[in-house]
C-alpha positions in Angstrom: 0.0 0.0 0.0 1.7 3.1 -1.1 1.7 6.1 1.6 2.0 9.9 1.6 5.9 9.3 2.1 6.0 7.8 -1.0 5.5 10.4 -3.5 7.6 12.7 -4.6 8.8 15.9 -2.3 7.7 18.0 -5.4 4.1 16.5 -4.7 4.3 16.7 -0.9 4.9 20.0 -0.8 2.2 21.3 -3.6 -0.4 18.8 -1.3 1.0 21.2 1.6 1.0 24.4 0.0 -2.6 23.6 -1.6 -3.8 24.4 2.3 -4.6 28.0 1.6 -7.0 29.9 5.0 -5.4 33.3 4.0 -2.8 34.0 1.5 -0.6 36.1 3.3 -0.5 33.2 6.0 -0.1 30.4 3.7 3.9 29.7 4.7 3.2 30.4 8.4 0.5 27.0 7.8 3.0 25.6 5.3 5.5 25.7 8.2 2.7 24.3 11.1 1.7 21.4 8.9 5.0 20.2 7.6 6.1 20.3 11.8 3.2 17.7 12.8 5.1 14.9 11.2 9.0 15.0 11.7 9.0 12.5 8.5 7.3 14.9 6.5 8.9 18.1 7.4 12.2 15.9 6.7 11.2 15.7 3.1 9.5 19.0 2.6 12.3 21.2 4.2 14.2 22.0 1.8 11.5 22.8 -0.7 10.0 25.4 1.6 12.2 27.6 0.7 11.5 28.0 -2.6 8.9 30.4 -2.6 8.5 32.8 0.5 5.3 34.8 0.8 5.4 37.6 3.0 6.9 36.9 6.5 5.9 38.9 9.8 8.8 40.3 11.1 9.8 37.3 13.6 9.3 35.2 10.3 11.6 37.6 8.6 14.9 36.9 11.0 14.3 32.9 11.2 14.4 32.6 7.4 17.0 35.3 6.9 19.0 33.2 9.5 18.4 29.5 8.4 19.2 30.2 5.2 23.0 31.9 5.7 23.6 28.8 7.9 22.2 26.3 5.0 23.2 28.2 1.5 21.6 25.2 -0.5 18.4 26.4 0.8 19.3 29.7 0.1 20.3 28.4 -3.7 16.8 27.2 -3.5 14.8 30.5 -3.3 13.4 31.5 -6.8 10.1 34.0 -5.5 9.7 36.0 -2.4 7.1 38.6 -1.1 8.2 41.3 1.6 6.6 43.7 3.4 8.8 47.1 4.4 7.2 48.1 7.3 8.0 50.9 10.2 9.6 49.4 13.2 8.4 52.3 15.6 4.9 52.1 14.5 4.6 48.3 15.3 6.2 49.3 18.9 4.1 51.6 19.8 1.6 49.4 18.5 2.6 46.4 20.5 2.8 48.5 24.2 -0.4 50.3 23.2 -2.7 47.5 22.5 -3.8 45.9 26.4 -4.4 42.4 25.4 -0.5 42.2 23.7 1.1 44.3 26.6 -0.8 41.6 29.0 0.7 38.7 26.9 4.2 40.3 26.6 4.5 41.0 30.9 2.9 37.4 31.1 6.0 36.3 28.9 8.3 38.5 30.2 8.1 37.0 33.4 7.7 33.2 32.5 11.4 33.7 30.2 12.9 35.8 32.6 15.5 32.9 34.0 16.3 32.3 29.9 17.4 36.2 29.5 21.1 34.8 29.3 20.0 32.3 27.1 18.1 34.4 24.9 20.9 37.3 25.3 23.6 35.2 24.0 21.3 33.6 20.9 21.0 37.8 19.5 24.6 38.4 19.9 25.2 35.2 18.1 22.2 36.0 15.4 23.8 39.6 15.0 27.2 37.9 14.6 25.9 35.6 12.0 24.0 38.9 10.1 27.1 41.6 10.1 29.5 38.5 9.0 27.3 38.1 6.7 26.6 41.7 5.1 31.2 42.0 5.1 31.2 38.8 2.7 28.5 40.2 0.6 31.3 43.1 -0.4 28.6 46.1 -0.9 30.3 49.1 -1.6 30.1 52.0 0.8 28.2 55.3 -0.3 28.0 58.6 1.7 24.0 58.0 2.3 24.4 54.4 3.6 28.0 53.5 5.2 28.7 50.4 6.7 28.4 51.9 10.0 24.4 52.5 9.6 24.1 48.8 8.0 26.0 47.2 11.2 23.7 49.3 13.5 20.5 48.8 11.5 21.5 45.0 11.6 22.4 45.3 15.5 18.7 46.5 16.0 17.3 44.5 13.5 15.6 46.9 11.9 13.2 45.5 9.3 14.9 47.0 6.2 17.9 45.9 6.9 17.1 42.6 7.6 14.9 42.1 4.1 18.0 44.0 2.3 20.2 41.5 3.4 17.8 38.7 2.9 17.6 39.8 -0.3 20.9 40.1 -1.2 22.0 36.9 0.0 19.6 34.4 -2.2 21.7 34.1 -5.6 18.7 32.6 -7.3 15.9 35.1 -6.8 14.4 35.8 -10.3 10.9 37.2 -9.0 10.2 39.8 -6.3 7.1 41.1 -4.8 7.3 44.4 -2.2 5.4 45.9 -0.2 5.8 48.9 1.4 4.1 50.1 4.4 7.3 52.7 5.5 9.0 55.3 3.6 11.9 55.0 6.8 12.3 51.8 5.8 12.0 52.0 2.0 14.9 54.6 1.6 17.1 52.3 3.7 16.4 49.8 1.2 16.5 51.5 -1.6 20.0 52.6 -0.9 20.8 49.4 0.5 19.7 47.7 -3.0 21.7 50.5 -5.4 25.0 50.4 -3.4 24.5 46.6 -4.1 24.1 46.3 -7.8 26.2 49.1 -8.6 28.9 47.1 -6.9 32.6 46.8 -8.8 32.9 43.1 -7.0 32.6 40.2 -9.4 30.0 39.2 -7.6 26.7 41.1 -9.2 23.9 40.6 -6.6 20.5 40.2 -7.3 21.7 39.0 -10.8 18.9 37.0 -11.7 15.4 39.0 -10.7 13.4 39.0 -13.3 10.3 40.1 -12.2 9.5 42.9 -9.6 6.1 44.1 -8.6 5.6 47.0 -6.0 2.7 47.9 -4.1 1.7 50.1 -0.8 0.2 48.8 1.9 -1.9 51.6 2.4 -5.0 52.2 -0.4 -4.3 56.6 0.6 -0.6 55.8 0.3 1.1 55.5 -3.0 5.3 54.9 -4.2 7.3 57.2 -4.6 10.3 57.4 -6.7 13.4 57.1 -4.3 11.4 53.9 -4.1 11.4 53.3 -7.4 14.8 54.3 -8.3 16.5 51.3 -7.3 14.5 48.9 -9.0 15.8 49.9 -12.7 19.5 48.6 -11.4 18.6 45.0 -11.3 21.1 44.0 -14.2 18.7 41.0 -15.6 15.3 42.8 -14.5 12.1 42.0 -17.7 9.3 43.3 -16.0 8.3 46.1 -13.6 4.6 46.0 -12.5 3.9 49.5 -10.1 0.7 50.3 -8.2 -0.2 53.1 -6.6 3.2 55.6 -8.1 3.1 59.2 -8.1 6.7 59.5 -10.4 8.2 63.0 -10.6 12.0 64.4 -10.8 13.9 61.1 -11.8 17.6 61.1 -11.3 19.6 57.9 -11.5 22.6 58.4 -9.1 24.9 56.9 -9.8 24.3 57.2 -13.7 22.3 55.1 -15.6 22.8 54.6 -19.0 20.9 51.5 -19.4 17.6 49.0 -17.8 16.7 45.4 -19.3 13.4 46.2 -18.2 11.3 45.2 -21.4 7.9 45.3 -20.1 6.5 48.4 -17.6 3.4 48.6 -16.3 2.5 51.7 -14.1 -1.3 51.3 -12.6 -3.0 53.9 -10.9 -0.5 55.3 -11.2 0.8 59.4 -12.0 3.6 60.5 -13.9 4.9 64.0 -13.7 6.0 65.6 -17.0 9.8 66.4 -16.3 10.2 62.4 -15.0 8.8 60.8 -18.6 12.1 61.7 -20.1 14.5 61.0 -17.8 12.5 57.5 -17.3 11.8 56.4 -21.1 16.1 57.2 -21.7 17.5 54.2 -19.9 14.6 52.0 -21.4 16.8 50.3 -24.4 15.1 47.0 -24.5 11.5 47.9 -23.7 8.4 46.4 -25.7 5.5 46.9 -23.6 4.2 49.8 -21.6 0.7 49.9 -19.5 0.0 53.0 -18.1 -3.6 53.4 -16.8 -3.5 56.8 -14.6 -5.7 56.5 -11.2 -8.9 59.1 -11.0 -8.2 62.7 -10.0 -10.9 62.3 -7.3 -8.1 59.7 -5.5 -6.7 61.4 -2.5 -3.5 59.4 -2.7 -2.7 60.3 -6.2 -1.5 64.2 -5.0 0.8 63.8 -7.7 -1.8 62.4 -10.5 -2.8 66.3 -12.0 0.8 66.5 -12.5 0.5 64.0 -15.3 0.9 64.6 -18.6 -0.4 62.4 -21.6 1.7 64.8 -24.1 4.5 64.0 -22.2 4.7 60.7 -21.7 3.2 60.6 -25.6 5.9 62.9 -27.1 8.9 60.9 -24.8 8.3 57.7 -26.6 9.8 58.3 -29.6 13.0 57.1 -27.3 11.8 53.4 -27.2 10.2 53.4 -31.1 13.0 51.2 -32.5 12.0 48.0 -29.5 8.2 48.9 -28.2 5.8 46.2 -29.9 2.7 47.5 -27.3 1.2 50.2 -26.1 -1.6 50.2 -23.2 -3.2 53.6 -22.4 -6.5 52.2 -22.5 -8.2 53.9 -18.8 -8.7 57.3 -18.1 -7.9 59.2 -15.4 -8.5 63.1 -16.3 -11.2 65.6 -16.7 -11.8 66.5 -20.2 -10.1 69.5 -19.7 -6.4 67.9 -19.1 -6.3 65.7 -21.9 -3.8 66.9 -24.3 -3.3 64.9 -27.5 -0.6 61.7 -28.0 1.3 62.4 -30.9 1.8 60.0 -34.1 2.9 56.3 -33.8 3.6 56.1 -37.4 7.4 55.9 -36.6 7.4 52.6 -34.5 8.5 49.8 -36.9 7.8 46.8 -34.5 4.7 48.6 -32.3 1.6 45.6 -33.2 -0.4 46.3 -30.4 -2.7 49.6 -29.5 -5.0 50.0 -26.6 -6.1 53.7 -26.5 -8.6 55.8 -25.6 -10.1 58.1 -28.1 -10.1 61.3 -26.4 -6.4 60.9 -26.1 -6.2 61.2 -29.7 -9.4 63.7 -30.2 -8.1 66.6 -30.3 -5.3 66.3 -32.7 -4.8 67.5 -36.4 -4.5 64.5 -37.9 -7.1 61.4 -38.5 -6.8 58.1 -36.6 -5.1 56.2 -39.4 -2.7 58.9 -39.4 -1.4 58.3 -36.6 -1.2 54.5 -36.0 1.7 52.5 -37.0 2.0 50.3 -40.0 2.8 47.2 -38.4 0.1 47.2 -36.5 -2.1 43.8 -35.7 -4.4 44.8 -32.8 -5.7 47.5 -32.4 -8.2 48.5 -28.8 -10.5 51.6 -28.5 -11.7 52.5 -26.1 -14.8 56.0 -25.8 -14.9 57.3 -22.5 -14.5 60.9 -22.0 -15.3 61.7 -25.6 -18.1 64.1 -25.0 -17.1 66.5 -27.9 -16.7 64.2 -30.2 -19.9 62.0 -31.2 -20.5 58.5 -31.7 -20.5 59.1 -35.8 -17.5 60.7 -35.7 -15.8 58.1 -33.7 -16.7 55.1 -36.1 -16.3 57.1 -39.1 -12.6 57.7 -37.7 -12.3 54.2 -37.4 -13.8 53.1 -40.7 -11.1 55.4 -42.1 -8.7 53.1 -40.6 -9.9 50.0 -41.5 -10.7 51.0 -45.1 -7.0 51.5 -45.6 -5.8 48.2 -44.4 -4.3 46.8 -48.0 -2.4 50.3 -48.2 -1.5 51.2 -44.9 -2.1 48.2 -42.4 -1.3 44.5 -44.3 -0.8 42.9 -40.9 -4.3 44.4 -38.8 -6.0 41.5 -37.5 -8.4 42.9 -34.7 -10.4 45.7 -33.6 -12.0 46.5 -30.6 -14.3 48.9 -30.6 -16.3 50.1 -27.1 -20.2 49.8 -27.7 -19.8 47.9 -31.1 -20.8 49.1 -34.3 -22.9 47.1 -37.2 -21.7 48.9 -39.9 -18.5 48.8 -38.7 -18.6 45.3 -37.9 -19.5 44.3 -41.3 -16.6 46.4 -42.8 -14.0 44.6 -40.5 -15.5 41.0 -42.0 -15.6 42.1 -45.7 -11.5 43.3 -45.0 -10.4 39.9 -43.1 -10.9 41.9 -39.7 -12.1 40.2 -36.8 -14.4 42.9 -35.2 -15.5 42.5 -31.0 
């Protein structure tokens, strides 16, 4: 009779992990039910490590520990989620709240005859973490020395201990943060540039792919020191950003160059003077989402800043690598809109998701301004109220009319609120029409 030991640790652990009661707990029950049976956690260990969603703080030391003691589990670690959090709101929080402050004197005086113990496990723990952060050779800048890492590290202060947890898995390719402290984010941020613009042989963080960033807070929102440091991952592909108010970009040290080949900025605002500065180290990039958050949202202070021309006039800096192009939400009055300016000069751009009123109140038709290798093109109708529903499907019919001449390769339309005339049209040409 074949039993759970049997199968495969690859298939033990996904029949662990499938125990979900709350995502952001689903390690901290990986970890519980793995520990019921010695056998099990035996053959599960080492596979915990391979994907670490968001550990409490307590969570954040054991892991950041076990792992410089056992590098293959450290080897092991392909995805992890993080929270940056405030260490002094979470203490004031603690000695605030009655029923903790009851627990903590209630443990406070069962542990008292272990305070040597427990003395002499933190010096050895903080040991373990500054040995640590010397061998990762990070180079020393006048806004982070290696005095303010050893004494972050002494206090364990939550951003330096997710910095150096970080920094210390060689196989991360996919990173998801959090931020719930600005404190905490600069000290990372700095912590994370000083480390890939490192001259060591070593290049840390060498194999993130994928980042995603995201506040805690709905009324909070990123801000760029935070974002900064993200674009000096050396093999970073994709940068997904919720909740950014972007202005005043400057890459220090220089920045000539990001992998980064696909950016999506969601409810998000972009400041006119940052589009420039942002779109000139994007070399490689082929997609771009930007779907701006509602003026009405009061943690987008930085959203009437944004400016469509901008960002619309700045692209001509990716043309020769950007195959799509998302700017399919609005998130203006009427009044701010300001035209996006021809496409025609972006050889290898297939696939458009616009709003009209971007385009409305420009010189030139639609098919004037899309480009000619174009296969897919989305439209969206909101905030048109000058422009009627005629004229928007007769600037569309000019487009598809001139598919033989101007678009061989357009496949698909998508047109908000449909149109039969259209429709038919779009058959009669090859189109498919939705």
């Amino acid at each position: 009779m074949t039993g759970l030991l049997d199968l495969a640790p690859e298939i033990l652990v996904q029949i662990v992990r499938s125990v979900h009661i709350y995502p952001l707990q689903s390690d901290a029950i990986l970890y519980k039910l793995a520990r019921t049976c010695r056998r099990l956690y035996q053959v599960t260990e080492p596979f915990l490590y391979t994907k670490l969603v968001q550990p409490r703080r307590k969570q954040t030391r054991q892991l950041l520990r076990t792992i410089l003691e056992k590098p293959d589990y450290a080897a092991r670690v392909k995805t992890i989620s993080l929270y940056l959090r405030n260490d002094e709101d979470r203490y004031r929080y603690r000695y605030h709240n009655p029923i903790i402050r009851r627990t903590h004197r209630r443990e406070s005086d069962e542990d008292r005859e272990n305070d040597e113990v427990l003395a002499r496990q933190k010096e050895r723990e903080i040991e373990l973490f500054v040995g640590a952060y010397d061998g990762l050779g990070i180079i020393e800048t006048s806004e982070l020395s290696r005095e303010q890492w050893i004494s972050a590290l002494k206090e364990r202060k939550e951003a330096a201990l997710v910095a150096l947890l970080l920094l210390s898995l060689p196989n991360l390719d996919k990173v998801n943060i959090v931020i719930d402290s600005h404190d905490g984010a600069f000290f990372f941020s700095r912590a994370i540039i000083a480390a890939c613009s490192s001259q060591q042989e070593r290049v840390h963080l060498q194999h993130v792919k994928d980042v995603t960033m995201d506040p805690e807070r709905s009324e909070d929102c990123i801000r760029t020191e935070e974002l900064v440091p993200i674009f000096y991952l050396p093999s970073l592909e994709r940068l997904s950003v919720f909740q950014a108010g972007l202005n005043d970009f400057e890459f220090e040290p220089p920045l000539s160059s990001c992998p980064v080949a696909s950016i999506e900025f969601m409810d998000s605002g972009v400041a006119g003077d940052a589009a420039p500065t942002l779109f000139s180290v994007l070399k490689h990039l082929k997609h771009i989402v930007f779907q701006p958050g509602s003026p009405k949202c009061k943690f987008h202070r930085l959203i009437h800043q944004t400016e469509i021309a901008s960002i619309g006039y700045n692209l001509h800096l990716v043309s020769a690598t950007l195959e799509s192009l998302d700017l399919s939400r609005l998130g203006f009055d009427e009044s701010n809109l300001k035209s996006v300016p021809s496409l025609h000069d972006f050889p290898k751009l297939k696939k458009v998701s616009i709003q009209l009123a971007y385009i409305m109140s420009s010189e030139n038709e639609l098919w004037e301004l899309m480009p000619p290798a174009i296969e897919e093109l989305y439209l969206g109708t909101d905030g048109c109220g000058s422009l009627s529903r005629d004229d928007m499907v007769r600037e569309v019919m000019e487009l598809v009319l001139r598919k033989e001449e101007k678009f061989p390769e357009l496949k698909k339309v998508v047109f908000e609120g449909g149109d039969e005339n259209l429709r038919d049209i779009c058959l009669t040409k090859g189109i498919e029409f939705a």
